[in-house]
C-alpha positions as CSV (number, residue, x, y, z in Angstrom):
1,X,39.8,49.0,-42.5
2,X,41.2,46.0,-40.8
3,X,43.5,46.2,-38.2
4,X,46.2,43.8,-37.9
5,X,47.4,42.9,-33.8
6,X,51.1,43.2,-32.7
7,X,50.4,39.6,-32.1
8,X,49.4,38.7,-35.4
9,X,52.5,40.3,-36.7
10,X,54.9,38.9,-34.5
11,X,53.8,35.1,-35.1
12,X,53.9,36.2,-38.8
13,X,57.9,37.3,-38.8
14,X,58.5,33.9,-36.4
15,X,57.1,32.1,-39.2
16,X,58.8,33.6,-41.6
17,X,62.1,33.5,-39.6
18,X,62.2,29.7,-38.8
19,X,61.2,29.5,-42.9
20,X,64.6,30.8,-43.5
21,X,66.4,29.5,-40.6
22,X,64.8,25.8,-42.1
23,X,66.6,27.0,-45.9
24,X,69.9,28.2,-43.9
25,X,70.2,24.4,-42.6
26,X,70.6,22.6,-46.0
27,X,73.1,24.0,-48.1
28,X,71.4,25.9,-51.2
29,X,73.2,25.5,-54.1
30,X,73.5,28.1,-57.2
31,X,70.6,26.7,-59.0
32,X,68.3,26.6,-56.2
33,X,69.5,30.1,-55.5
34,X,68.3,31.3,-58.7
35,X,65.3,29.6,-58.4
36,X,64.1,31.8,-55.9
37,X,65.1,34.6,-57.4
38,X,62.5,33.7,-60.3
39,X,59.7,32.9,-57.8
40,X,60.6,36.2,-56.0
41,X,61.0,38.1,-59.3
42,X,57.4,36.8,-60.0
43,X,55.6,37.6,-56.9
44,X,57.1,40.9,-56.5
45,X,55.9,41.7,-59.8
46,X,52.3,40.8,-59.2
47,X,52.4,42.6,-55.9
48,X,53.3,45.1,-57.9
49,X,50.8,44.9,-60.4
50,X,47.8,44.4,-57.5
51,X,48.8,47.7,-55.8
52,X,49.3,49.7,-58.9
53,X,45.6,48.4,-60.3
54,X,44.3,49.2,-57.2
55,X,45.7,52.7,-56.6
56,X,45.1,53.8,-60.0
57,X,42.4,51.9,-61.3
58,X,40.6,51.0,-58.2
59,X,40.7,47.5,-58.6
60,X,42.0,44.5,-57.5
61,X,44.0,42.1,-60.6
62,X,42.8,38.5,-60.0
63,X,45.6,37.5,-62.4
64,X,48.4,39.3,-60.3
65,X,46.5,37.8,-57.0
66,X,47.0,34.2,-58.9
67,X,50.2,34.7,-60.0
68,X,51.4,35.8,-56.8
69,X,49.2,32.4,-54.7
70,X,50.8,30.4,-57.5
71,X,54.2,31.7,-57.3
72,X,53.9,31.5,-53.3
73,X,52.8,28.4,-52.7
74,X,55.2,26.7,-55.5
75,X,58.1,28.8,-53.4
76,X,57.1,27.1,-50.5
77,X,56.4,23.3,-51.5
78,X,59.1,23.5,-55.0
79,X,57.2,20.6,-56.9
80,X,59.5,20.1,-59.7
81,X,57.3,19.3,-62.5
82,X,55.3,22.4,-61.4
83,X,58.2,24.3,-62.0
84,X,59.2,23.2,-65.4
85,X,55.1,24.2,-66.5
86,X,55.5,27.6,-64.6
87,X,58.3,28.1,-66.3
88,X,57.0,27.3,-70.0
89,X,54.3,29.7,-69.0
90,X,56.1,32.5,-67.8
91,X,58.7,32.1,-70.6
92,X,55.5,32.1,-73.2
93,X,53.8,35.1,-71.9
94,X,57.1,37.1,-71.6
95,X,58.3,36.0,-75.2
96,X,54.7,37.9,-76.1
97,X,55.1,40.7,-73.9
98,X,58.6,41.5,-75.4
99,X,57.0,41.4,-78.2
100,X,54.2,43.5,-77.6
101,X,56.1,46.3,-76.5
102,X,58.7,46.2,-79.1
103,X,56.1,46.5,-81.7
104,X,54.4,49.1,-80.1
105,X,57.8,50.7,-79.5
106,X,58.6,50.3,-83.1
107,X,55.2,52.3,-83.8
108,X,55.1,55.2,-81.4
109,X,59.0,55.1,-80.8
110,X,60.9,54.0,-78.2
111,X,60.3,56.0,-75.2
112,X,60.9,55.4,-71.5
113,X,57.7,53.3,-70.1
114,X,58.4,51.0,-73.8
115,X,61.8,50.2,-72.8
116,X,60.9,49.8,-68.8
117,X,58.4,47.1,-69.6
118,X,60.3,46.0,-72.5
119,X,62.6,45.2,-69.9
120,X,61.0,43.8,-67.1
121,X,59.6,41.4,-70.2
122,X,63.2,40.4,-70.9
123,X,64.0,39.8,-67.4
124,X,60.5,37.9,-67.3
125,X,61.9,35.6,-70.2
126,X,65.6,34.9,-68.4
127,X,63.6,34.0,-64.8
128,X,61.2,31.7,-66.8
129,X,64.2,29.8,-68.6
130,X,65.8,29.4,-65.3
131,X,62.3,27.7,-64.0
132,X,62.5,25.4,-67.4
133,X,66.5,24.5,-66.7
134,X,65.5,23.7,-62.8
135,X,63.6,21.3,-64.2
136,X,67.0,19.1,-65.2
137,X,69.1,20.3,-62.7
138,X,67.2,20.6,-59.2
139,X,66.4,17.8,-56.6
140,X,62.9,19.0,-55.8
141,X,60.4,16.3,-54.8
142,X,59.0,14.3,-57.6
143,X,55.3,14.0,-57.2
């Protein structure tokens, strides 16, 4: 096991802290606002997904670990074209996995885990549309 300092954790929450203290400077407006809550929405959903894998399964999900990097590191640089191709992805995938789960729902019937994921799915499609409409109506850098 690896054992993580008091040191290690306190430089971690200062970093964290003068993150948000940095966002609290600048006004956010609504769009930006929701904008996180896609990239959060995202990440914890592959955290998620990497500790249930790993407690049932005994695995670790590389594609929950990448979503998660992606996710993070595009929540902490917001690259705007980025977004809008995050955003096509995630609205894709979800628009699948709605899909996927309504048609198994239609074949085994509509129980509790089919209408949980269908869903999370749903919600997956609205936070990927907000990530396509950011595109037009955020000032992120343009690189």
């Amino acid at each position: 096991m690896h054992c993580v300092s008091k040191k290690t954790i306190i430089i971690d929450y200062i970093v964290v802290f003068e993150f948000l203290t940095d966002m609290e400077k600048k006004k956010m407006s609504f769009y930006e606002l929701l904008v996180y809550i896609a990239y959060a929405y995202f990440i914890l959903l592959g955290v998620i997904d990497i500790i249930l894998s790993f407690l049932w399964g005994g695995i670790i999900s590389y594609v929950a670990l990448f979503v998660v990097a992606v996710f993070g590191v595009q929540a902490w640089h917001r690259h705007k074209l980025l977004n809008l191709i995050l955003g096509v992805l995630a609205l894709a995938c979800s628009i699948f996995a709605t899909l996927e789960f309504l048609s198994k729902g239609h074949k085994i019937g509509f129980n509790f885990f089919v209408g949980v994921m269908s869903g999370i799915s749903i919600g997956g499609i609205l936070m990927g549309g907000i990530l396509i409409f950011s595109y037009t109506k955020l000032s992120f850098k343009d690189r």
